[in-house]
C-alpha angles and dihedrals in degrees: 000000000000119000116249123225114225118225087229083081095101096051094072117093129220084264102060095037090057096047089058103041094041084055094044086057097051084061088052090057099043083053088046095232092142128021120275089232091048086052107046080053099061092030081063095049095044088055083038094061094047103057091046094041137058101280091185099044106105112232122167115243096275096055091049079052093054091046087065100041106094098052098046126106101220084260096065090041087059101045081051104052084042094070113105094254097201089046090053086045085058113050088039084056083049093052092048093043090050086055100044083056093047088049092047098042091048092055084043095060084056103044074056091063090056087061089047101053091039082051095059097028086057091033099114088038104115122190130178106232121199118198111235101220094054104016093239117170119216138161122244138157124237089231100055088053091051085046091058087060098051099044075048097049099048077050095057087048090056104057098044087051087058085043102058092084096071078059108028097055130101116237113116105176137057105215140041101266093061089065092054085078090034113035128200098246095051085052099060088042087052090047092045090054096040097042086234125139113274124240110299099153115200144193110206118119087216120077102204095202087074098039088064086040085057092053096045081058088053097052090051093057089050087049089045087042095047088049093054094051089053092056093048086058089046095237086124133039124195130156137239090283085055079043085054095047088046083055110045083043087059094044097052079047087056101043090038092048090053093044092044078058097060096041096111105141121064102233114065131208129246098236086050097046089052081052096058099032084061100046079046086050097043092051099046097043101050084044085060103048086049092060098043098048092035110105115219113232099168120131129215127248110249118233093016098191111249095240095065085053101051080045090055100043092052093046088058100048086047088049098036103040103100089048086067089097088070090078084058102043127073093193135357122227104181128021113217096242083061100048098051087059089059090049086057086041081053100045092055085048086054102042087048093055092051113018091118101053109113094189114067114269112230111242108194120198123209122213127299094323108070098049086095090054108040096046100048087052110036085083094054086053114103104186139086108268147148134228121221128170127223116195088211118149132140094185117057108157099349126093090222128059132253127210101160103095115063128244124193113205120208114228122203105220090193096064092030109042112100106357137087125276129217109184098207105201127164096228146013113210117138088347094214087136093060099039081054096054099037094047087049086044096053092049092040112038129028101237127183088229139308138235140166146236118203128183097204138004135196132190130263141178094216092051101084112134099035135068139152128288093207109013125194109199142335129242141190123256103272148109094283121185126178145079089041101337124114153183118217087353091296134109092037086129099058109125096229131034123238141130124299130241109259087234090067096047106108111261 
């Protein structure tokens, strides 16, 4: 079977192209296909030319190729017209398509917060509704209805978090032969080093991320529809501009209902996906300008009866209390539905290092923390292991560190000798608590190696010589709490990860 090139070659820039073939050569040289030295070399060229190039400019493969000409000995031409052209086309349209979702996903959680202030501005708002099939009359605030779409829309955000994998992983043939040019092993480094999803081919004529992307479209129009109901009833007043917005919603409805319609197969092409992302951005960005220039005009209900109160206070602490964190946080980095898809990206790193071990692997645990890591992921692991829990930690209460006082660890030869070791922690700062308990665990037990897999790192002058083996997410150098990291032993059950207000940092 020949590979086919996509005509989505041409929309990928210097800068993309380099990222993935710089990546595929790293696997060359850890096979040890081409020399290290040979590599590094090329490795060197290929940066070179895009910091004196145009790195977002779009060029097709072959133009990336002739960039590099010139500078190239006839060994690294050849490594480079070697490399299966369709299978890098591929996993570059995957790496854009994976940043034009974190972009999009970012705007939507905030497009979420304008729900939820119209939710608890409107709360005490109450309006009789009548149904217009039966005629039915029944009370309801304008807050709670705005509430409902919030909880729907975070919803909606979920679920196409889960779903980015049927779009995010790396697998661009259909057949075996296709995976004669692009192995199976180079795709799950590729995937490692990209942070996109490893091979899990499927075959299945329906892709599920647009599915859900079809039924958060759908949602917008209610929301658009709801809002110009409101408006006819004169609840709402808004100007052309809101008459513009109302329009150009309707229209994205329109053009994704129609793609979502030809959207057969269950790969989807780069030039198609930009198409989508844009009438998705369109909807959801010209919703949210119309709720945030509309002017409320509703009027409340009088002598609202007690008991429809008591009913609507309790909705919205049932809807609005996982967005308590907010009051903690000055700034969230990672929302929990993110996080939980790079705990599924970790897990496949780790089945493809030690699928093969026939002995269980030993998962050590450290503290707290990890509990949020570890136990969303010991299910997604497919080899023989065993857990085991340190009660390692050189910070308690303090925001620093302390590695003054010494700690001895007890190792169970029985469960270490012999066999292979991961350290599961929630974060790498400093990494004085692994150094500790690697440097016990090699005096004390006889292990096969050792590496580590870490949620979140930060930077840090002092860590110089450790990071980690399978790595979730990075963040800046600040106080985080969240998804299993606390202050003062509080806030580990936050579902998102960010930095904490400096009012809530210990004295």
């Amino acid at each position: 079977m020949c590979e086919t090139v996509c005509a989505f070659n041409n929309h990928t820039t210097y800068e993309e192209w380099a990222t993935v073939v710089v990546t595929h050569i790293k696997y060359l040289v850890n096979t040890n296909s081409i020399k290290e030295e040979v590599g590094k070399e090329l490795i060197r060229k290929i940066n070179e030319g895009n910091a004196e190039g145009c790195p977002c400019e779009y060029m097709d493969f072959i133009d990336f190729t002739e960039a590099l000409e010139s500078t190239l000995t006839p060994e690294e031409k050849e490594i480079i017209n070697k490399l299966p052209e369709a299978s890098i086309t591929d996993t570059a349209s995957k790496l854009i398509i994976k940043c034009v979702n974190d972009s999009m996903l970012s705007d939507f959680y905030l497009y979420a917060d304008t729900l939820k202030k119209l939710a608890l501005d409107n709360k005490s708002i109450y309006r009789m509704v009548i149904c217009p099939i039966t005629g039915a009359k029944s009370i309801t605030s304008l807050g709670y209805q705005f509430a409902l779409f919030f909880n729907s829309f975070r919803e909606q955000l979920e679920r196409l978090q889960v779903s980015r994998k049927y779009i995010e992983y790396i697998n661009p043939t259909n057949s075996l032969s296709g995976l004669i040019s692009y192995p199976i092993k180079l795709q799950d480094f590729m995937a490692k080093e990209l942070d996109l999803f490893c091979f899990s081919p499927y075959s299945s004529e329906n892709n599920w991320f647009m599915e859900v992307l079809g039924s958060f479209a759908k949602l917008g129009e209610t929301i658009a529809t709801f809002i110009k109901d409101l408006k006819v009833s004169g609840e709402v007043e808004f100007d052309e501009m809101g008459d513009s917005h109302l329009r150009d919603i309707f229209s994205a409805v329109s053009r994704l209902r129609c793609a979502g319609c030809k959207v057969i197969a269950f790969d989807i092409d780069l030039d198609s996906y930009r198409v989508l992302a844009g009438d998705f951005h369109t909807l959801f960005y010209n919703l949210d300008y119309l709720l945030l220039g509309m002017e409320i005009k509703a009027k409340s209900l009088d002598n609202v009866d007690a008991k429809y109160q008591s009913e609507n206070d309790e909705a919205f602490v049932r809807i609005f209390e996982a967005e308590e964190k907010k009051e903690f946080m000055e700034e969230i980095y990672y929302e929990g539905a993110e996080i939980r898809n790079g705990i599924l990206r970790l897990a496949q790193q780790l089945n493809n290092e030690y699928r093969n071990e026939k002995e269980p692997v030993v998962c050590v645990g450290f503290t707290e923390g990890v509990l949020p890591l570890l136990g969303q992921m010991l299910t997604h692991l497919h080899f023989p292991l065993i857990v085991v829990t340190a009660k390692v930690s050189l910070y308690g209460v303090n925001l620093v560190g302390d590695d003054s006082c010494p700690i001895d660890i007890e190792f169970d030869k029985d469960k270490f000798d012999n066999r292979r070791v991961i350290i599961f922690d929630d974060i790498l700062d400093k990494g004085m608590t692994i150094k500790v308990y690697k440097s016990q665990m090699s005096k004390k037990v006889n292990i096969k190696d050792c590496k580590t897999c870490i949620l979140f790192s930060k930077p840090h002058p002092e860590r110089t010589d450790l990071e980690a083996d399978f790595l979730g997410f990075a963040l800046p150098p600040k106080w985080v709490i969240g998804y299993g990291l606390d202050t003062a032993y509080k806030y580990r059950n936050i579902d998102g990860v960010g930095a904490i207000k400096e009012k809530y940092k210990p004295v």
